[in-house]
C-alpha positions in Angstrom: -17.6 17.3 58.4 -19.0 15.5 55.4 -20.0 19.1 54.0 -16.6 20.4 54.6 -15.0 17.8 52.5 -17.6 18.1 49.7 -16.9 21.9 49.9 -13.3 21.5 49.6 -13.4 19.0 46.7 -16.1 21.8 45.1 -13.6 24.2 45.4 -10.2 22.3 43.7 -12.7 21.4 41.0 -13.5 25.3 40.6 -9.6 26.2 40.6 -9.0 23.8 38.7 -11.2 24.2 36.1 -10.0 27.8 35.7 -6.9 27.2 36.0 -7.0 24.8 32.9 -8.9 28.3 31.1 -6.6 30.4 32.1 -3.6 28.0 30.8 -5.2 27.4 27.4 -6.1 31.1 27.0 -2.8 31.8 27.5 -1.3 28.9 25.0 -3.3 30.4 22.6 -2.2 33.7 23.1 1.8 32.4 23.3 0.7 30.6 19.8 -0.6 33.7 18.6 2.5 35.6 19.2 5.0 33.0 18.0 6.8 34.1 14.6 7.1 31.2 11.6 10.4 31.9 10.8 12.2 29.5 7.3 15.6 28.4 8.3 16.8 27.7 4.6 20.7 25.7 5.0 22.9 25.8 2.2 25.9 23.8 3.6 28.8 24.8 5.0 30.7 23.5 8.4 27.1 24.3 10.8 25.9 20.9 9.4 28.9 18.9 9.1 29.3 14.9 9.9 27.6 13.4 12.2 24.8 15.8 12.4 24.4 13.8 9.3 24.9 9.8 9.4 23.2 8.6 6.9 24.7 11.2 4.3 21.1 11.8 3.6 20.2 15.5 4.2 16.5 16.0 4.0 14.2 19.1 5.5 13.0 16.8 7.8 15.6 14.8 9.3 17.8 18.0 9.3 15.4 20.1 11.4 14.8 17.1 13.4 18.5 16.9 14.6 18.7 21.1 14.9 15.9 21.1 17.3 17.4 18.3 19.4 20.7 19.8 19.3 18.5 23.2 20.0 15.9 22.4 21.6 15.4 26.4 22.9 14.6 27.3 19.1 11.2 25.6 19.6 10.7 28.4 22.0 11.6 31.0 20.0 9.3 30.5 16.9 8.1 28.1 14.7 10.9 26.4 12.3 10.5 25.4 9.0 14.0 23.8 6.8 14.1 24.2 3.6 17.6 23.0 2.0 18.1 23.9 -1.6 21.3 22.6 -1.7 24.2 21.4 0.7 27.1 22.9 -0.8 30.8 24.1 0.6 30.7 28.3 0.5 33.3 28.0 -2.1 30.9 26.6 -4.6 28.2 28.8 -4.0 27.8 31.8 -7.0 25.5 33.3 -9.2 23.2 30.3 -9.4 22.6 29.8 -5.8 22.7 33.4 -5.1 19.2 33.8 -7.7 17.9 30.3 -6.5 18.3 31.9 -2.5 16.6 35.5 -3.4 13.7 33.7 -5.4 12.6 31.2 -2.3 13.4 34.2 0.0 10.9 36.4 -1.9 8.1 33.8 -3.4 7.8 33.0 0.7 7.9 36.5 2.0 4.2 36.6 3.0 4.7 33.1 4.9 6.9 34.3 6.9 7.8 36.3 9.5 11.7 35.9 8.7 14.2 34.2 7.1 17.9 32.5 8.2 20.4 31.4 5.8 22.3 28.7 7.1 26.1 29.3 5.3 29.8 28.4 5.0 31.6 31.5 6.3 34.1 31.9 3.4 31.9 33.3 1.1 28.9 34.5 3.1 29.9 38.2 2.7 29.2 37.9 -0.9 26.0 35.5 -0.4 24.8 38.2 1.7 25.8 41.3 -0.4 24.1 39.5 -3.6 20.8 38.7 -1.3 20.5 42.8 -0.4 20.8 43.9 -3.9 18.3 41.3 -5.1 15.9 41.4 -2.5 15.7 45.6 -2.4 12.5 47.1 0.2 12.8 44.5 2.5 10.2 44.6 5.3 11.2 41.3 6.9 14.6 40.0 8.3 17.2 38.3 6.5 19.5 36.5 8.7 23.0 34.8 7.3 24.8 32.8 10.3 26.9 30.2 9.9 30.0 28.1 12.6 33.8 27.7 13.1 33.1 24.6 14.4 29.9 22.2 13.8 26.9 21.7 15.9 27.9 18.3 16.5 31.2 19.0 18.2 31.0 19.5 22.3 32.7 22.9 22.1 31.1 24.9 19.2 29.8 28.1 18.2 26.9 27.0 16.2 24.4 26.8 18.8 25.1 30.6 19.6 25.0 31.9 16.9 21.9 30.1 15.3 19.9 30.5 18.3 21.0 34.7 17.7 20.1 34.4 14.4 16.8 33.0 15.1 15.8 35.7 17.6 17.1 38.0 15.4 15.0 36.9 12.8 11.7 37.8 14.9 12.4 40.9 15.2 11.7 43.8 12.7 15.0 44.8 11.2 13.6 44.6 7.3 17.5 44.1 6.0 19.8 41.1 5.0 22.2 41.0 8.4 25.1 38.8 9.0 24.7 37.3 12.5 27.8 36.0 13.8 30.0 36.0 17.2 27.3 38.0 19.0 28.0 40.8 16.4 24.9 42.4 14.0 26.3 43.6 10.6 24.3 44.6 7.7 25.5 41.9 5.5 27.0 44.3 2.5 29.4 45.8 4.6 30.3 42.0 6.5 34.0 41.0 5.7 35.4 37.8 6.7 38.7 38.3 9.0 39.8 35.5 10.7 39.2 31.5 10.3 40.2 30.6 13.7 38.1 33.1 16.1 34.2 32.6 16.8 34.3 36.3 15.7 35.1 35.9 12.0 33.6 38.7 11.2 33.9 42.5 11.2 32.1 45.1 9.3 35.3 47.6 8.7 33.9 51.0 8.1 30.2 51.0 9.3 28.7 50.3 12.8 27.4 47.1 14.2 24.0 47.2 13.6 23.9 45.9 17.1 25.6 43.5 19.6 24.3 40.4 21.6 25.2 40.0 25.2 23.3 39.9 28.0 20.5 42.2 26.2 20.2 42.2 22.7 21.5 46.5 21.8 20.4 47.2 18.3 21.0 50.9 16.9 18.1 51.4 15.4 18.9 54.7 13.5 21.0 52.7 11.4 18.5 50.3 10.2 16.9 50.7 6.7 13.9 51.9 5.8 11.6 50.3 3.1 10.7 52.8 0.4 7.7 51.0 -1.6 6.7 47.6 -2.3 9.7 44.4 -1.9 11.3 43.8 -5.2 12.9 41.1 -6.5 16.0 42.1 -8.9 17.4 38.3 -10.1 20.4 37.6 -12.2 23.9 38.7 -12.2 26.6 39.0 -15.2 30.1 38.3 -14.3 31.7 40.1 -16.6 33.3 41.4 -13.6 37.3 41.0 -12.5 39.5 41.6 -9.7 43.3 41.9 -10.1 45.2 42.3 -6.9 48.2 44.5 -7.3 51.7 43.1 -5.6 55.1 45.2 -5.9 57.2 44.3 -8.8 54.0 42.6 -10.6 53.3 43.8 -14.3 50.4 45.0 -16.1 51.5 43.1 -18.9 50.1 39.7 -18.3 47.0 41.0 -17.8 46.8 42.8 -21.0 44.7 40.3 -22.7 41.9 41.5 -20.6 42.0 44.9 -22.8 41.0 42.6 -25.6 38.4 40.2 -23.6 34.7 40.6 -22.9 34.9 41.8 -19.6 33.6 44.9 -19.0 34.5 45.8 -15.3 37.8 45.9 -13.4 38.5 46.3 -9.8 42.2 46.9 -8.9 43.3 46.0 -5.6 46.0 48.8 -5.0 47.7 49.9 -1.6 46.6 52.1 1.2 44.2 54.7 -0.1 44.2 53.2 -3.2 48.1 53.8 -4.8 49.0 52.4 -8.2 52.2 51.9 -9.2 53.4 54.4 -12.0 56.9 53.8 -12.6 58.4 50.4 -14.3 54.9 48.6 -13.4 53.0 50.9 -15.1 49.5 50.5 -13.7 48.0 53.7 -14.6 49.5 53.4 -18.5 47.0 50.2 -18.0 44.1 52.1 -16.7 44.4 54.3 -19.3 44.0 51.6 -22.0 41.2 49.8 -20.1 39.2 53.1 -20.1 40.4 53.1 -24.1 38.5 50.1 -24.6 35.5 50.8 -23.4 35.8 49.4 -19.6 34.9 50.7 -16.9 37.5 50.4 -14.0 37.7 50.8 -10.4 40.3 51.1 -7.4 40.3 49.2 -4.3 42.3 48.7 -1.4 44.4 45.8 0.0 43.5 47.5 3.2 40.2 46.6 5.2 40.0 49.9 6.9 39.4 53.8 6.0 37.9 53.5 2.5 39.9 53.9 -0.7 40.9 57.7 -1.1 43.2 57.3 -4.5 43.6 61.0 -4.4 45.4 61.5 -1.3 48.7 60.5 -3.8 49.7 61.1 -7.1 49.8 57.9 -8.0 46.4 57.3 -7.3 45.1 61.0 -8.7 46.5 60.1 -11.9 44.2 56.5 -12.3 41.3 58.9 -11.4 42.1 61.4 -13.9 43.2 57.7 -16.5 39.3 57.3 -15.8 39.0 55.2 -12.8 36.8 55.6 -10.2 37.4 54.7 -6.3 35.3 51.9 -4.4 34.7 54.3 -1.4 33.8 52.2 1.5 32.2 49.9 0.4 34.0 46.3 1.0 35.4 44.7 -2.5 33.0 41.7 -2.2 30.0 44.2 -1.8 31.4 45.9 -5.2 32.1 43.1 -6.8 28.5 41.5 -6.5 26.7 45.0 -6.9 28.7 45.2 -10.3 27.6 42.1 -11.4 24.2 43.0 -10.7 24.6 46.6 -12.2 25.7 44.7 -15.7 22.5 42.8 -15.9 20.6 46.5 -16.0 23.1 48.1 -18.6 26.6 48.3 -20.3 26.7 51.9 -20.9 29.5 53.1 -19.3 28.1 56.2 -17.9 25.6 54.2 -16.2 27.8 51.9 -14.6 29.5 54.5 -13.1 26.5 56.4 -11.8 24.6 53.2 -10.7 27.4 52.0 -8.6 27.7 55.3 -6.8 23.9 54.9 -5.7 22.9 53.3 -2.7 20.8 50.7 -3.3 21.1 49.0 0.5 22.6 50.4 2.9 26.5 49.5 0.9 27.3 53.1 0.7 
């Protein structure tokens, strides 16, 4: 009986044993698999009051209260915070856009991805900026942000930063806008509503995917990296937007034609329609293109691209000089432009680099 026992004991010290190998070996192997991924907050409503009480907001405190808000992130990869500023979206430009692309690409080989914690009013053109900065991406570049904060009950931060996380493990080597379970390449993101979890739509391109019970990704849209990453800082914002209202008169604009701005986007109707008459827009155009600038037509309307030669109206700013948008979304122009002006001034050239697809905008 004795030996029985002794046998037994023998043999829970034998399974025991490997089952204490067989878990470590396979700790090690989860630890080699787990992706180091920089979550890099910039402000914005995610983070608001009383995720921080002490109006102190420091990497470590801040990660300390996402992971026990989220504790599932811990299971996804290894998180690192990095905050280079705690800023409202509004407030966020050209500075913060170089400051973002510089620790995004000084940290690319120490990381397997990247999320950009932001304030949705502006994160269509923090994200625009970061693809035409960070150009032959090979990594993920993930911009999420909340309608309501992580602190409230009822929110729709925890959603979307644990998508952007996973997303952000994944190999999609592009900047992506994460946001209400929707996947948009962030240069074609647009910011529709302030009161829906799904703020935003991407108007005339795909999804790059949707998140539901499987995460679908299209993978033929995804870009492909052609050469080594490259980091293209600093923007010039020589760059302006007029939006065009009925009755509204070229006139007090006029001492743009004078001013050191060198690129114009008009915001005209439907497929891009000036008016011609009384409110001479194209007369304007033509004096723009006079002095040297280079000008282009938008739409107030988010879908079907900007098509100025469907009407006269519109054929006669393209043959004033002006030259349509396309498709791409006015923030994604507006940013590119800015960028285009710190590579030349020529006219030409600003003409034929915007009509090059640098990222996916076109």
């Amino acid at each position: 009986m004795s030996s029985e026992i002794s046998s037994f004991f023998y043999l829970k010290i034998i399974i025991s044993f490997y089952g204490c190998v067989i878990g470590l070996t396979r700790q090690r192997n989860t630890e080699k698999k787990v992706k180091k991924i920089l979550l890099i907050h910039t402000g914005g409503t995610f983070g608001m009051a009383p995720l921080e009480p002490d109006d102190i907001l420091a990497p470590g405190n801040f990660q300390e209260e996402i992971l026990n808000h989220v504790p599932e992130l811990s299971d996804l990869a290894r998180i690192r915070v990095e905050i280079p500023f705690n800023l409202d979206s509004a407030n966020l430009g050209q500075t913060e856009w170089d400051r973002l692309a510089q620790i995004i690409y000084d940290k690319m080989d120490l990381y397997d991805g990247f999320v950009v914690i932001h304030g949705t009013d502006t994160m269509a053109y923090t994200a625009s900026a970061l693809s035409f900065s960070l150009l032959n991406l090979r990594k993920p570049v993930v911009l999420t942000g909340a309608q309501r904060p992580l602190s409230k009950l009822r929110n729709d931060a925890r959603t979307n930063l644990i998508d952007a996380v996973e997303l952000s493990t994944m190999a999609i080597p592009e900047v992506m806008i994460v946001f209400g379970q929707r996947i948009i390449r962030g240069n074609r993101a647009k910011k529709v509503n302030i009161y829906s979890y799904n703020a935003f739509e991407s108007p005339n391109f795909p999804y790059l995917g949707t998140i539901g019970v499987n995460i679908d990704i299209d993978h033929e849209l995804l870009l492909q990296a052609h050469g080594s990453p490259v980091l293209l800082g600093g923007f010039i914002s020589k760059v302006a937007v007029i939006s065009i209202h009925p009755s509204l008169t070229p006139q007090y604009f006029e001492p743009l034609i004078e001013s050191d701005i060198q690129v114009l986007i008009l915001q005209g109707f439907g497929a891009g329609n000036l008016p011609g008459m009384e409110n001479d827009w194209v007369s304007f155009v033509e004096q723009l293109v006079a002095a040297g600038k280079n000008v282009f037509i938008a739409s107030h309307s988010f879908y079907g691209g900007v098509k100025p030669d469907l009407y006269e109206s519109g054929h006669k700013a393209l043959r004033a000089g002006a030259q349509s948008i396309g498709k791409m979304t006015i923030e994604a122009a507006y940013v590119k432009l800015q960028k285009i002006l710190t590579l030349t001034s020529e006219k030409q050239s600003i003409y034929e680099r915007f009509n090059q697809n640098w990222a996916g905008e076109i």
